[in-house]
C-alpha positions as CSV (number, residue, x, y, z in Angstrom):
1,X,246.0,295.9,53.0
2,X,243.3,293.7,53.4
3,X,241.9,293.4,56.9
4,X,238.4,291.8,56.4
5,X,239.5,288.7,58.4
6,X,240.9,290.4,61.6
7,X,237.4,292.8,61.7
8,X,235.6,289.5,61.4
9,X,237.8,287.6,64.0
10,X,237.6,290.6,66.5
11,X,233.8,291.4,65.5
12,X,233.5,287.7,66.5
13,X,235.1,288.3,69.8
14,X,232.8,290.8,71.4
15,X,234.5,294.1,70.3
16,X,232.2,296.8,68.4
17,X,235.0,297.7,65.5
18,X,235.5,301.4,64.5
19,X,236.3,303.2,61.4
20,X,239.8,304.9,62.9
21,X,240.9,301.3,63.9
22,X,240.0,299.9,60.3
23,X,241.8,303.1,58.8
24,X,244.5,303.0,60.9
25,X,245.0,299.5,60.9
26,X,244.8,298.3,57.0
27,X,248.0,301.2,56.7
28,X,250.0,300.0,59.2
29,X,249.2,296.5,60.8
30,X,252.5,294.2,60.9
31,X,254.9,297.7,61.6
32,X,257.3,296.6,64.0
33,X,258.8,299.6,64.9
34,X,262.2,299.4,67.5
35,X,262.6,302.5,69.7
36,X,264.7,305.2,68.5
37,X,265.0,307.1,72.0
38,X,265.5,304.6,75.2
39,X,265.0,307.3,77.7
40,X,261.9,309.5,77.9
41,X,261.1,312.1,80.9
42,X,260.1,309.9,83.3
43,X,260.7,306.3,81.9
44,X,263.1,303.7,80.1
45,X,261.7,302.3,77.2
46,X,264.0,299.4,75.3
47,X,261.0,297.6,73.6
48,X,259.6,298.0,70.0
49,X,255.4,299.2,69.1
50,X,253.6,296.2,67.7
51,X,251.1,296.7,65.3
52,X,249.0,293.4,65.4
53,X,245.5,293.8,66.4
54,X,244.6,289.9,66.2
55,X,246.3,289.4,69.0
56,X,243.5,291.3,70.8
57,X,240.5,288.8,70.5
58,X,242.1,287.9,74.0
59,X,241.8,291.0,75.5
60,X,238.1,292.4,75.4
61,X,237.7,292.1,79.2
62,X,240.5,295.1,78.8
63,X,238.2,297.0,76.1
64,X,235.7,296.7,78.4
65,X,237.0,297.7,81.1
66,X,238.5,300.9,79.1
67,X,235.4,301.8,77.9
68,X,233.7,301.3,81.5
69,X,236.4,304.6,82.7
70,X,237.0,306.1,79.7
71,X,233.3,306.1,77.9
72,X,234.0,305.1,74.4
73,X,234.6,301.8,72.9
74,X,238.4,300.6,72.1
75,X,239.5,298.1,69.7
76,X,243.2,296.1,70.1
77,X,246.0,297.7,68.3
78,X,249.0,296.1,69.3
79,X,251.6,295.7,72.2
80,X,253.8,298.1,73.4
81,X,256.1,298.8,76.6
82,X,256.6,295.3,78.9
83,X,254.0,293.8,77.0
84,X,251.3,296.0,77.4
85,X,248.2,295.8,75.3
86,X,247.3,299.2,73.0
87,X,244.1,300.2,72.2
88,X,242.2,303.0,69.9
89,X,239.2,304.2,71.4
90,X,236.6,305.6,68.8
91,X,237.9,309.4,69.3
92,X,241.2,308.4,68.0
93,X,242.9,308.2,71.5
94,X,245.6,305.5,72.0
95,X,245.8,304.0,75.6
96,X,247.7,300.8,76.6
97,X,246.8,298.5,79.6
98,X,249.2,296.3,81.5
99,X,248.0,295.1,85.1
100,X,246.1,297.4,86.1
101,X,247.4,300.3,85.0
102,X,246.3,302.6,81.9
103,X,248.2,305.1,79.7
104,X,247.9,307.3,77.6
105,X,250.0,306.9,74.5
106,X,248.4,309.7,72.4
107,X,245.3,311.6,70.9
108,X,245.5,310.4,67.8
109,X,246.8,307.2,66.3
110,X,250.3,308.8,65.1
111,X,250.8,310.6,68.3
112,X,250.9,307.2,69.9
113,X,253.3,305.5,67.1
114,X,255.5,308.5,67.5
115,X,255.5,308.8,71.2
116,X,256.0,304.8,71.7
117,X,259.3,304.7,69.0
118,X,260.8,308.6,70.5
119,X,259.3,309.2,74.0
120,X,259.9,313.4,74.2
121,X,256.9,313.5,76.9
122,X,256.3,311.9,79.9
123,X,254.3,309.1,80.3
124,X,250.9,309.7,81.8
125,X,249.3,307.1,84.3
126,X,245.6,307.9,83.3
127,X,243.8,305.5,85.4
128,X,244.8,302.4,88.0
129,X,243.2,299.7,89.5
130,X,241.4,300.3,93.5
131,X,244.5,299.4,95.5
132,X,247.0,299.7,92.5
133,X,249.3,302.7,93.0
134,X,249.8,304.9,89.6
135,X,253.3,304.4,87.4
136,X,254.6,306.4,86.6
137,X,253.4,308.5,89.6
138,X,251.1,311.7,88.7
């Protein structure tokens, strides 16, 4: 799939594009994947995994801030769980962001996908806001 428009509108945007992102995302962009488990460990999860990365030209203040605790840059993937905005940081981790929160989805790209659609683990808060308490709890 040809993605040369969606680098260029996020390259645009402020974000410092990655080969895993461009690999992972001329495969899969526009899955729409609907959860095949609604009940992992220690959460519900009734929503489908987006894969739509120009949605993301929004969200670099979140890239940012990922890469500000994290240390690596992260380019916009897609939305997942209540809306939350997914990310790939340049090792290949997926993390999602919602309101202060951070999670990680999965080391690689297909962790994530697989964890998001059949949750088997439980979801791990990796970072919140000062003030914000973690969900789901450590």
């Amino acid at each position: 799939m040809d993605i040369s428009d969606t680098v260029e509108r996020l390259t645009r945007s402020g974000y410092a594009i990655h080969g895993r992102f461009t690999s992972f995302v001329q495969e899969f962009t526009g899955l729409r994947i609907e959860p095949a488990l609604a009940a992992g460990p220690n959460f519900m999860n009734d929503e489908p995994y987006w894969i739509t990365p120009n949605r993301g030209v929004r969200y670099l203040d979140e890239a940012l801030l990922l890469k500000d605790v994290f240390g690596e840059d992260h380019n916009p993937v897609g939305w997942w769980l209540s809306s939350s905005h997914v990310f790939m940081g340049v090792s290949g981790k997926v993390r999602a962001y919602l309101d202060g929160l951070v999670w990680e989805l999965g080391e690689t790209p297909v962790d994530a996908l697989e964890f998001a659609v059949r949750p088997t683990r439980p979801l791990v808060c990796a970072w919140s806001a000062p003030g914000r308490r973690p969900w789901p709890n450590p």
